[in-house]
ZAMARGU-4260 file (C-alpha; in steps of 0.2 Angstrom, whole numbers, plus 5000, padded with zeros to 4 digits):
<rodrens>
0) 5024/5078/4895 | 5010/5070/4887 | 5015/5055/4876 | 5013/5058/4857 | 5005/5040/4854
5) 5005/5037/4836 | 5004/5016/4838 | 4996/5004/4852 | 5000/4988/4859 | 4988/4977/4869
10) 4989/4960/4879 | 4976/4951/4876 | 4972/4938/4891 | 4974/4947/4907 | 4973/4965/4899
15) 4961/4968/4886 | 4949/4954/4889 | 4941/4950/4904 | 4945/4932/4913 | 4926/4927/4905
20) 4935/4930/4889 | 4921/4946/4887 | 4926/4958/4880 | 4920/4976/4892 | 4913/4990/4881
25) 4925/5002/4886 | 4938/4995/4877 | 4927/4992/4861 | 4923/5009/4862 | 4941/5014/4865
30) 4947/5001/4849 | 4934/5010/4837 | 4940/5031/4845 | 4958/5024/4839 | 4954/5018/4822
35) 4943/5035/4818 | 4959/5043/4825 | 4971/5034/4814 | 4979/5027/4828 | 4983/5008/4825
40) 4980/4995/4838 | 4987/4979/4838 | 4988/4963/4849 | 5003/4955/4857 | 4999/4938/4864
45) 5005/4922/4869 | 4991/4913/4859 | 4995/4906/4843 | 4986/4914/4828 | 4971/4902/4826
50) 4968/4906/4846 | 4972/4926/4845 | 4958/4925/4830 | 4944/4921/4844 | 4948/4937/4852
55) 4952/4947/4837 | 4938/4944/4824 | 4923/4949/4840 | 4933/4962/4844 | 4937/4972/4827
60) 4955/4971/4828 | 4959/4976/4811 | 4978/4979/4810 | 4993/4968/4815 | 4993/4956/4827
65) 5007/4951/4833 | 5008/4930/4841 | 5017/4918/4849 | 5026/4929/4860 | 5033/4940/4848
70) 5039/4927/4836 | 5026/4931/4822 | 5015/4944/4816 | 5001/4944/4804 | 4990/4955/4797
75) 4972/4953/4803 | 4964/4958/4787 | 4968/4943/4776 | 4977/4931/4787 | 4995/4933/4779
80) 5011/4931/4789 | 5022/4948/4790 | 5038/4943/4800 | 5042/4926/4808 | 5057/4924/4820
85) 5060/4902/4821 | 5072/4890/4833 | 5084/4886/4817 | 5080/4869/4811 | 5095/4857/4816
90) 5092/4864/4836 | 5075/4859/4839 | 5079/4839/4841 | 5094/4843/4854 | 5081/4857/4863
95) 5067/4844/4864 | 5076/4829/4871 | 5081/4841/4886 | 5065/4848/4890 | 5056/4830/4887
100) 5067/4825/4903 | 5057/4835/4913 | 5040/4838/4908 | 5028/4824/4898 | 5019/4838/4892
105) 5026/4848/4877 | 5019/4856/4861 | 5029/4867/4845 | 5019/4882/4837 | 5023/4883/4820
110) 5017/4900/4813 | 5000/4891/4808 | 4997/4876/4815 | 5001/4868/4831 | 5013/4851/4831
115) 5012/4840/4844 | 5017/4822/4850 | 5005/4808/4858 | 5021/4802/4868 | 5020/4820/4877
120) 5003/4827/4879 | 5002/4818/4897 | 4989/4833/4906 | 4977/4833/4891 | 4973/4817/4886
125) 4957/4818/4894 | 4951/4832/4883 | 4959/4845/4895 | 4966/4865/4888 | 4982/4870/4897
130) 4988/4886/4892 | 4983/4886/4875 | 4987/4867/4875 | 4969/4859/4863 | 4964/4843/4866
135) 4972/4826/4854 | 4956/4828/4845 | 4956/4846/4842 | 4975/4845/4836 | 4970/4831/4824
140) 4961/4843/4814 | 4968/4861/4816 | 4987/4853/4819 | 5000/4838/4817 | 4999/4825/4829
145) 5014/4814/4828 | 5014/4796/4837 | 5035/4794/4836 | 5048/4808/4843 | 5056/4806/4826
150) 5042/4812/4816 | 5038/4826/4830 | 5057/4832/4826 | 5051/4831/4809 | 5036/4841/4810
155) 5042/4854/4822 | 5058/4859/4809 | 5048/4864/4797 | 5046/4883/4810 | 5047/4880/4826
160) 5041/4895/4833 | 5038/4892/4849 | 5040/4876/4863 | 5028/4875/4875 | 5030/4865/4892
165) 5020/4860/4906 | 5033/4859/4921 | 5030/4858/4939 | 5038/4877/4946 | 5050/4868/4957
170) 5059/4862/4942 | 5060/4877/4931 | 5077/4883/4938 | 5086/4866/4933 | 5075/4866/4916
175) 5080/4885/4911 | 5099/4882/4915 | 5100/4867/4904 | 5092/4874/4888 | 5104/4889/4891
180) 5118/4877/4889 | 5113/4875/4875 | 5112/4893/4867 | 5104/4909/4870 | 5087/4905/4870
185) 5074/4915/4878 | 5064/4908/4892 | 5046/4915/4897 | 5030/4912/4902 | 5011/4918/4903
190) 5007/4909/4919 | 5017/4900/4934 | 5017/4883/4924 | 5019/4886/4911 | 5035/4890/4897
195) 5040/4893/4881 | 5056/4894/4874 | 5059/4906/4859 | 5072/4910/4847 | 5087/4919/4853
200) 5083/4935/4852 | 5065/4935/4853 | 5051/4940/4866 | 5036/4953/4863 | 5048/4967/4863
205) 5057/4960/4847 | 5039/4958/4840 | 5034/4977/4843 | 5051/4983/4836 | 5047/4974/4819
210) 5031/4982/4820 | 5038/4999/4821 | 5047/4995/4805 | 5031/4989/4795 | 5022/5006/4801
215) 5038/5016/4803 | 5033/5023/4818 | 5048/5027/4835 | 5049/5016/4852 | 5043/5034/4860
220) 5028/5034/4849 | 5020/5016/4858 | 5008/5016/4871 | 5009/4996/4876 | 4997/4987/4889
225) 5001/4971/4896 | 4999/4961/4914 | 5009/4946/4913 | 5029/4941/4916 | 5029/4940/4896
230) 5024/4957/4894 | 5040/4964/4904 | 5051/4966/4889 | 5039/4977/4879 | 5033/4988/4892
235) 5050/4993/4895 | 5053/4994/4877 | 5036/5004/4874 | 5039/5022/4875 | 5024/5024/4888
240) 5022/5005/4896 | 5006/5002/4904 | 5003/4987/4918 | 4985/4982/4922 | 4980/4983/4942
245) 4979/4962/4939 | 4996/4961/4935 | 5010/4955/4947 | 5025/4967/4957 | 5038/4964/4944
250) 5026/4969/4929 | 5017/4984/4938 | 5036/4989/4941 | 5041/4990/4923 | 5027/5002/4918
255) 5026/5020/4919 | 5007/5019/4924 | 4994/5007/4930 | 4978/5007/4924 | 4963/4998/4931
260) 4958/4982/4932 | 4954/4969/4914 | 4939/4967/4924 | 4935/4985/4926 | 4942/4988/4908
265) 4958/4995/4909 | 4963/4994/4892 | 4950/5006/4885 | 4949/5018/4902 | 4966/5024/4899
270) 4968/5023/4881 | 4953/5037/4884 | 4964/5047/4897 | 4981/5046/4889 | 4975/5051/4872
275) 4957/5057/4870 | 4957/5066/4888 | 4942/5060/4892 | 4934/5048/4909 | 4925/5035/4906
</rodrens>
């Protein structure tokens, strides 16, 4: 049966862009056949808003966009916040003396701003990006940069939306158990070092279920796109879940098709055989 797709969902790294960070005119061709449709298209990324804007303004994205895994959605029009999920305020201090134990690198996403701590930013000190990590220098002026933990604590309650830790693989395992003592947080990543820890209860599926309430539109009604292990949850949520031939087994396995490559864009090739019948 051919799926009745009234709402789309997109990845952005890994899936709608290419690793350059182009963007393949397929997928700007598919973007603009949606919006002439009526068919709303909207990001789900792991970048924070002020990154996800570097992609989304180029692009033409002009719907929702939903951030930080799942945690917050704006509205790409003017810039305003339309649902925010936050680690509750009097949890973040015990969460982050846990995961300072085993990583020296470790950053908060407020929903606008990053917060961040000089006493933890051990891999980019030298300027260096990691997973969305900006240099010292760049946090100065688009974030917080703290010099105590006490004032990073300070900083980080005021909506802590997502922590973000660089820790070696082999030490995940112990790292996940010991902030699951602590509550049910949910544990996730966009890359093999690299996690973030969300609000119980959160994720990119959580994210796309508030956006079917803003555009009242059913589960069965999404067509969702996505390559990495953070984009499991909503392609089994989506009613038609679609993996990119990038993505990894376990991803490819949750979805109901794969479609080609980011590269090869993917994104806008089957967006024009799912719903305009058409091969480009």
């Amino acid at each position: 049966m051919e799926p009745d797709v009234k709402l789309i969902i997109t990845d952005i790294d890994g899936t709608f862009i290419a690793d350059d960070e182009s963007i393949p005119k397929v997928n700007m061709d598919a973007l603009a056949a949606c919006h002439a449709a009526g068919i709303p298209v909207c990001p789900c990324t792991a970048r924070p808003w002020i990154r996800a804007q570097d992609a989304i303004v180029p692009a033409g994205f002009s719907d929702a966009c939903i951030v930080l895994n799942g945690s917050v959605i704006f509205d790409c029009k003017d810039g305003s916040i339309l649902y925010q999920n936050t680690i509750a305020p009097l949890e973040v201090e015990p969460l982050l003396k846990v995961i300072l134990k085993h990583s020296s690198t470790v950053m908060v996403n407020r929903p606008d701003k990053f917060v961040a701590y000089t006493g933890a930013m051990e891999a980019v000190k030298d300027g260096g990006r990691l997973s969305g990590f900006p240099s010292p220098d760049r946090i100065a002026k688009i974030g917080v940069l703290t010099n105590t933990f006490a004032d990073f604590v300070t900083e980080a309650k005021k909506g802590c939306c997502v922590i973000r830790v660089i820790v070696d693989l082999a030490h995940r395992p112990l790292l996940e158990r010991e902030i699951a003592a602590l509550g049910p947080y949910v544990v996730t990543s966009d890359n093999h070092w690299s996690v973030h820890v969300l609000a119980p209860g959160a994720g990119k599926a959580a994210g796309i279920e508030e956006l079917c309430k803003y555009y009242g539109v059913e589960r069965q009604n999404i067509l969702a796109f996505g390559d990495g292990e953070n984009d499991i949850s909503m392609l089994k949520w989506a009613g038609v879940g679609v993996a990119m031939a990038n993505a990894g087994d376990a991803v490819k396995a949750a979805a109901d098709h794969i479609a080609p490559s980011n590269n090869e864009g993917g994104f806008g090739k089957t967006v024009f055989k799912l719903i305009f019948h058409e091969d480009r």
